[in-house]
C-alpha positions in Angstrom: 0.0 0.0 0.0 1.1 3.1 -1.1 -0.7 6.6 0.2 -3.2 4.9 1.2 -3.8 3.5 -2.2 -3.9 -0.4 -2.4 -1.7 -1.7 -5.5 -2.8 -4.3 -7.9 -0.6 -5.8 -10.7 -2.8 -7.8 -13.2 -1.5 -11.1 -15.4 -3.8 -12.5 -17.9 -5.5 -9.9 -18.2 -7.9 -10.0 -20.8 -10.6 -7.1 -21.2 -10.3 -6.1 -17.6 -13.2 -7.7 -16.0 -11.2 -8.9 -13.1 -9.7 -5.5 -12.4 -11.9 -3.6 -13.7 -14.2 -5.1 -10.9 -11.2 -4.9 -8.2 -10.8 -1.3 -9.2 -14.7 -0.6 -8.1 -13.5 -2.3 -4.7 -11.0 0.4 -4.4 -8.1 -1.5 -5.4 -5.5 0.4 -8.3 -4.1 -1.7 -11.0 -0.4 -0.3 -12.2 0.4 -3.0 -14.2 -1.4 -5.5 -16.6 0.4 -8.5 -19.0 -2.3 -9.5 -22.3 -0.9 -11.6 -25.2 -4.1 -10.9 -27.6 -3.7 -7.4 -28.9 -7.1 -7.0 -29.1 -7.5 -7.4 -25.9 -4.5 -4.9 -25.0 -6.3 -2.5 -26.7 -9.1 -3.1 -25.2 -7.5 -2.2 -21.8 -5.1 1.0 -23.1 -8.3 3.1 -25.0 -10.5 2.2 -20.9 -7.1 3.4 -18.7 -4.8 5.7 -20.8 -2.7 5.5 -18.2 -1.6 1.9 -18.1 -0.8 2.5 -21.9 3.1 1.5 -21.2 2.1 -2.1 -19.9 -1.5 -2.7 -22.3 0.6 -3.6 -25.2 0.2 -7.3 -27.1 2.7 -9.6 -24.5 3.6 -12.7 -23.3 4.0 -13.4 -19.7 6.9 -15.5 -19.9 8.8 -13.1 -21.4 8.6 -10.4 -18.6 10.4 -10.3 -15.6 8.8 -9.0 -12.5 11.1 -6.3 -12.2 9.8 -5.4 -15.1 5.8 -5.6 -13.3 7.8 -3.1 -10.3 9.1 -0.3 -12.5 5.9 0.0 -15.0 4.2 0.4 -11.1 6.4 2.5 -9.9 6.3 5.2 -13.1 2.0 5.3 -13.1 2.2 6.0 -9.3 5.0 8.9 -10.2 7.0 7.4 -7.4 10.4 7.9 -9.3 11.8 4.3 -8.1 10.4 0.9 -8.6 7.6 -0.7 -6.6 9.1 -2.7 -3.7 7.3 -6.1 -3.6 6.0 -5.6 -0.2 4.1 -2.3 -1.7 1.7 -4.7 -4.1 -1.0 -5.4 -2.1 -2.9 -8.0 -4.9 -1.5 -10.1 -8.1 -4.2 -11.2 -9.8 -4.9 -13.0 -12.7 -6.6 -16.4 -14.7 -4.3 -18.2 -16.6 -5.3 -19.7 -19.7 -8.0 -22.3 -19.3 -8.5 -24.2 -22.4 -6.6 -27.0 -20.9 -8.6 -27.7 -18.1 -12.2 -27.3 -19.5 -14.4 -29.9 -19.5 -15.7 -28.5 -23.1 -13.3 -29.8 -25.3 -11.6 -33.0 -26.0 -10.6 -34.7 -22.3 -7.3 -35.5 -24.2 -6.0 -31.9 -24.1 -5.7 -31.8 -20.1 -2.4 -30.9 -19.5 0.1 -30.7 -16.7 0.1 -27.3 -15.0 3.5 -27.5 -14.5 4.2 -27.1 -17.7 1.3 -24.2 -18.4 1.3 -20.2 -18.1 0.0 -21.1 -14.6 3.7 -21.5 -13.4 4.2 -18.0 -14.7 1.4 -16.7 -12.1 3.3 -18.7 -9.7 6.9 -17.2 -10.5 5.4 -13.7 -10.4 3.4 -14.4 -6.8 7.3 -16.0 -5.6 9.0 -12.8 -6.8 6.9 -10.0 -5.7 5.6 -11.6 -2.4 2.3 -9.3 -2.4 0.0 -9.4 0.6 -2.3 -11.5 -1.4 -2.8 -13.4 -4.5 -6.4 -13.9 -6.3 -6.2 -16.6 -9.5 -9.7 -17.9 -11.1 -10.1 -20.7 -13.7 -12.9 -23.2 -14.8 -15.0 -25.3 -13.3 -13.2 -28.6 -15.0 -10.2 -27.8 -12.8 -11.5 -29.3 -9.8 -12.1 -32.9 -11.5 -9.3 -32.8 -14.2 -6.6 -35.4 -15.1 -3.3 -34.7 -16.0 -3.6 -37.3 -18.9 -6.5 -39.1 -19.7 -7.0 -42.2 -19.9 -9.7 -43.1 -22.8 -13.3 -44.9 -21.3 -12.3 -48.1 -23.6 -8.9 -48.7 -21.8 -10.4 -48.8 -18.4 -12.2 -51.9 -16.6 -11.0 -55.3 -15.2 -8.9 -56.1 -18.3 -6.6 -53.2 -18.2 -4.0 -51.6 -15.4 -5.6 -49.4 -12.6 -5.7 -45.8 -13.2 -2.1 -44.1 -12.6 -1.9 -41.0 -10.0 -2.1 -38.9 -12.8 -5.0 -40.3 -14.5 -7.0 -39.9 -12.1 -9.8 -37.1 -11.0 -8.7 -34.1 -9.6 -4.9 -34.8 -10.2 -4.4 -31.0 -12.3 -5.9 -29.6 -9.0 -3.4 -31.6 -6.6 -0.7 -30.2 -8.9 -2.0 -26.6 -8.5 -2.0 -26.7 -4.7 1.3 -27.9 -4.0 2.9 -25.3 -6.4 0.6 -22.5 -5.0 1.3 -23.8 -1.2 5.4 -23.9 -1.7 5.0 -20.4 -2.5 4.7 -20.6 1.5 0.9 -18.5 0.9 -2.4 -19.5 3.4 -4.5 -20.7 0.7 -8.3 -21.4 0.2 -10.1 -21.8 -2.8 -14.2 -22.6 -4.0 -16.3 -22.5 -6.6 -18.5 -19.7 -7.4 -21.6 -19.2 -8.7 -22.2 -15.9 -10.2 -25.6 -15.6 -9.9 -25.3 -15.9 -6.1 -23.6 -12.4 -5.9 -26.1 -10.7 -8.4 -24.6 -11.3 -11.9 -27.6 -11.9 -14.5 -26.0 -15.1 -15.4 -25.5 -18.6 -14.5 -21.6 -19.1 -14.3 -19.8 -20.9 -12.0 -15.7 -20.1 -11.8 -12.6 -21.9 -9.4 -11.4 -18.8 -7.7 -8.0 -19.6 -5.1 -6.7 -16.6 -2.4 -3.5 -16.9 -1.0 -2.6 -14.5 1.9 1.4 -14.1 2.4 0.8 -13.4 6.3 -1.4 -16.4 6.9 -4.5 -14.2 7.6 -7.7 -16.0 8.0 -9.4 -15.5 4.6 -12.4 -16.8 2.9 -15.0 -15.5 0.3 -17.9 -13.2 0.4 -21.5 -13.7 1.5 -23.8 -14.6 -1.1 -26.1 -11.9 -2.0 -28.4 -13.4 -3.8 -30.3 -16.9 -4.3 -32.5 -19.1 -6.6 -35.3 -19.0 -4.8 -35.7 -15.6 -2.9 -36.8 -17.6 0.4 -33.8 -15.5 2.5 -32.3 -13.1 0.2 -33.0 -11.7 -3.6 -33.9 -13.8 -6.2 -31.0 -14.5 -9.0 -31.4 -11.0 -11.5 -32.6 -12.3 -14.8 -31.8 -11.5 -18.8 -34.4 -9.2 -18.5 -33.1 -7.3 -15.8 -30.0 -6.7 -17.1 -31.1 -6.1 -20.9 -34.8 -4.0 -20.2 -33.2 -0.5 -20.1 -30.4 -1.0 -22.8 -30.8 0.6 -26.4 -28.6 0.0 -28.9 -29.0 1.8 -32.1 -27.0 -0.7 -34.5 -26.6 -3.9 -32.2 -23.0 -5.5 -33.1 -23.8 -9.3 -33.6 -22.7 -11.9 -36.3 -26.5 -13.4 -38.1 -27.5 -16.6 -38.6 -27.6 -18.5 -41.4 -30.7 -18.8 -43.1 -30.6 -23.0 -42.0 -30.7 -22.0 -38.6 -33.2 -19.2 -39.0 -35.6 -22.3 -39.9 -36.0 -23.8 -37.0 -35.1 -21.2 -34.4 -38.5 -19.6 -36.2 -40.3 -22.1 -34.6 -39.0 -21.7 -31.1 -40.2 -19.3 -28.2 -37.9 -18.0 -25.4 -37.1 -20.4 -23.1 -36.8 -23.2 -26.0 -34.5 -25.5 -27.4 -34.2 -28.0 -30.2 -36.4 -30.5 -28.0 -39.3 -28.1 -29.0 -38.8 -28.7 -32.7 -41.4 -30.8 -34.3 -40.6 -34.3 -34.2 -40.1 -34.7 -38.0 -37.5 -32.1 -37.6 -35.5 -32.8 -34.2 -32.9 -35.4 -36.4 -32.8 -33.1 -39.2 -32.2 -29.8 -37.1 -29.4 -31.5 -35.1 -27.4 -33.9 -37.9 -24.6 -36.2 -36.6 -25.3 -34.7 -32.6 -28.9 -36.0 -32.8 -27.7 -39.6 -31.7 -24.7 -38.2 -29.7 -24.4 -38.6 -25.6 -25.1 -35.2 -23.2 -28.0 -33.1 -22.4 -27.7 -31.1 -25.7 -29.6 -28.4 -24.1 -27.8 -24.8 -25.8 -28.5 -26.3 -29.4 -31.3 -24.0 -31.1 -32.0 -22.3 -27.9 -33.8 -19.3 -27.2 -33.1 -17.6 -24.1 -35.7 -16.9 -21.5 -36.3 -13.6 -19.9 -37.1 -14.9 -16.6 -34.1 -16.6 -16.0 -30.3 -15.9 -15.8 -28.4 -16.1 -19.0 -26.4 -19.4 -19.6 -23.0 -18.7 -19.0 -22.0 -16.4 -21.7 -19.8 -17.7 -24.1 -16.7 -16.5 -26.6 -19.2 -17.8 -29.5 -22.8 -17.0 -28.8 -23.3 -18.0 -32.0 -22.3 -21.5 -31.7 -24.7 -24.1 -32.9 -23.9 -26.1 -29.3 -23.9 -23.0 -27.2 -26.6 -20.8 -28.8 -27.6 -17.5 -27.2 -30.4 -16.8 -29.3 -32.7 -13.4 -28.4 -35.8 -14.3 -26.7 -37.6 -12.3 -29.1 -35.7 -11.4 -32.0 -34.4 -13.9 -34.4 -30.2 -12.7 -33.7 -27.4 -14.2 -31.0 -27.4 -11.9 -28.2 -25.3 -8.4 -29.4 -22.2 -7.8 -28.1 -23.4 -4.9 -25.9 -26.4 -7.7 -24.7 -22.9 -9.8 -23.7 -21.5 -7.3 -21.7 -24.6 -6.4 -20.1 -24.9 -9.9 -19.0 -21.4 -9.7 -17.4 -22.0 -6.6 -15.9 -19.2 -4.6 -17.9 -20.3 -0.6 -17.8 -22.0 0.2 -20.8 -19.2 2.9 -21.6 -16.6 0.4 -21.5 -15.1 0.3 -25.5 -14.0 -3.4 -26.6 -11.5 -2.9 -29.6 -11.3 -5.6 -32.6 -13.9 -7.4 -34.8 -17.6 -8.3 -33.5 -15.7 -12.1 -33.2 -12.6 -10.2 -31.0 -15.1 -8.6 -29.0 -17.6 -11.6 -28.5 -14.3 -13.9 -27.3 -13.1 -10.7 -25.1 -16.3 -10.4 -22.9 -16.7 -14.4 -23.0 -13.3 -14.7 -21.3 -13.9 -12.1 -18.6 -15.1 -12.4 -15.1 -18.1 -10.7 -14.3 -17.4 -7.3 -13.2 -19.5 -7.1 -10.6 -18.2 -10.5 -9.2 -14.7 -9.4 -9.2 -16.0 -6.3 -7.7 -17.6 -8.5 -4.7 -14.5 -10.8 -4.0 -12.6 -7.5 -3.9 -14.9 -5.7 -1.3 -14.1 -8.6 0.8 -10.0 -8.0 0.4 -9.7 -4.1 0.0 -11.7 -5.2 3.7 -9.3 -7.4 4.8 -6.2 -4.9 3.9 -8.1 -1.8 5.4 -7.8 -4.2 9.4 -11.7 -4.9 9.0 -12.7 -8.2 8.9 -15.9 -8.8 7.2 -17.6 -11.6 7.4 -17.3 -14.4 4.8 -18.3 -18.3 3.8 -17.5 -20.4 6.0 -14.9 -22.8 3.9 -14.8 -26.8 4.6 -10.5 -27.9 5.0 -9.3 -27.5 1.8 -6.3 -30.1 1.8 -8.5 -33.4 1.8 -7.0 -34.1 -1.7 -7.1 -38.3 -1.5 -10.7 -37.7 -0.9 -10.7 -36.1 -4.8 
């Protein structure tokens, strides 16, 4: 902490959900690492003033001295940032590897992942705290998979690293010899107001062993003891957009969302047309459920995605026949509506899909700008985290 300002260096940093959230919280981000330029952009035309640091970069090739100077020059200190200065490194390293959308067969080792960059810059910098988010599919992942047909009574039990939950094991011991109090949980988004169903793996580590957990929900499904989730239509009734940004349909898909309502899917087809509508993925395993879906208004949005468009993941307007805008996406994870996303409509759409919601970020920050200020607000109560055989 500097003047009573508390100092945030971001990695991964995408469009600035994260920090843009943290920022609400009080928190001030002088330095940010993006590879996509698009994204970089993104961040240097919303904060001028990180313009040294928001340029196209790869985290592996910065050292955090580096990180310290590029602090030290926003803050016009006329040194470097001293590592016990940075209050928060925060970031979400790539997470293609771990999700649980894609092949099983391109889970990787994090050891040999950007997420050994986070923990090189957390070793280096020692700040107060750490904050690193990431899927859902990190908490069950493999470090290699084993395919379903090589399994069973004819074939060698699983390996260590086979098995469920081995990534996460790896994750814990690298983020625990960084000598850091750590707890971590799974989020949903709609439970702290977000208009969206989205649950995201979020880990704290405090460098002083300070009791920390997560923020109170503020909101749940029901309404029985605190607001009900906030709907699409609460977060999209008041926008107006004069030229919504969004990428059409194809007429073939405009045939059969045409005879869908909001809150429908490809199961509401006629029956002559359910095999035709869905091809090849008509016989295929899973629920299917975001193929030739309308979205409902009285719901939260599906988790929004890079491609709203996507014939598995479709985010198709309630009323009109379009994926959700752009703007609709950002509304949905609770990015200002003066917030400027640079690139093509497909940059932008994969810029907001990546982020955390805003206002999320903005609640798990509340809780540490808390924390930092001597309060101690109150917080979830979190079961031991290191019962890792049980995984």
């Amino acid at each position: 902490m500097i003047d009573g300002k508390t100092i945030s260096i971001s990695l991964f940093s995408g469009a600035f959900g994260l920090d843009l959230g943290l920022e609400l919280a009080g928190f001030h981000t002088v330095s940010v690492v993006e590879k996509e330029r698009d994204a970089a952009k993104t961040i240097a035309l919303n904060r001028p003033h990180l313009h040294e640091s928001a340029i196209p970069r790869s985290i592996d090739t910065i050292s955090t001295q580096d990180l310290l100077l590029e602090g030290g020059r926003v803050l016009d200190l006329g040194r470097a940032l001293r590592p016990n200065e940075v209050d928060l490194v925060v970031g979400g390293p790539p997470c293609q590897p771990f999700s649980t959308a894609g092949k099983r067969a391109s889970v990787l080792d994090p050891r040999g992942s950007l997420f050994m960059e986070f923990v090189r810059v957390v070793r280096d910098i020692q700040p107060r705290f750490f904050l690193m988010e990431n899927v859902k599919g990190l908490l069950s992942a493999a470090i290699r998979h084993r395919p379903i047909n090589q399994r069973g009574t004819y074939y060698p039990p699983l390996e260590p690293e086979e098995m469920r939950g081995a990534a996460l094991k790896v994750v814990l011991a690298e983020m625990h010899e960084l000598g850091y109090h750590l707890v971590y949980n799974l989020l949903e988004a709609a439970n702290y107001g977000i208009p969206q169903n989205r649950e995201r793996v979020v880990f704290i580590g405090s460098r002083d062993g300070e009791s920390v957990t997560f923020p109170l929900a503020t909101h749940c499904k029901g309404g029985r003891d605190l607001p009900k989730w906030r709907t699409l239509k609460d977060a999209l009734t008041d926008l107006v957009e004069q030229q919504p940004e969004f990428t059409p349909y194809s007429e073939k898909r405009l045939k059969y969302l045409r005879l869908l309502k909001a809150g429908q899917n490809w199961r509401y087809l006629p029956d002559n047309l359910k095999e035709e509508a869905m091809g090849g993925a008509y016989k295929s395993g899973g629920g299917k459920v975001g193929f030739y879906r309308r979205l409902s208004w009285d719901k939260p949005s599906p988790t929004v995605t890079t491609s709203p468009q996507q014939k598995a993941t479709d985010m198709c307007h309630p009323v009109e026949l379009r994926p959700l805008s752009v703007r609709e996406c950002a509304r949905i994870q609770t990015f200002p509506d003066d917030w400027i996303f640079y690139g093509s409509i497909t940059s932008k759409y994969k810029q907001i899909g990546n982020a955390v919601p805003v206002l999320l970020a903005k609640e798990i920050g509340d809780y540490l700008y808390s924390l930092i200020q001597g309060n101690k607000p109150r917080g979830k109560q979190i079961v031991e985290q290191l019962s890792l055989l049980s995984l």
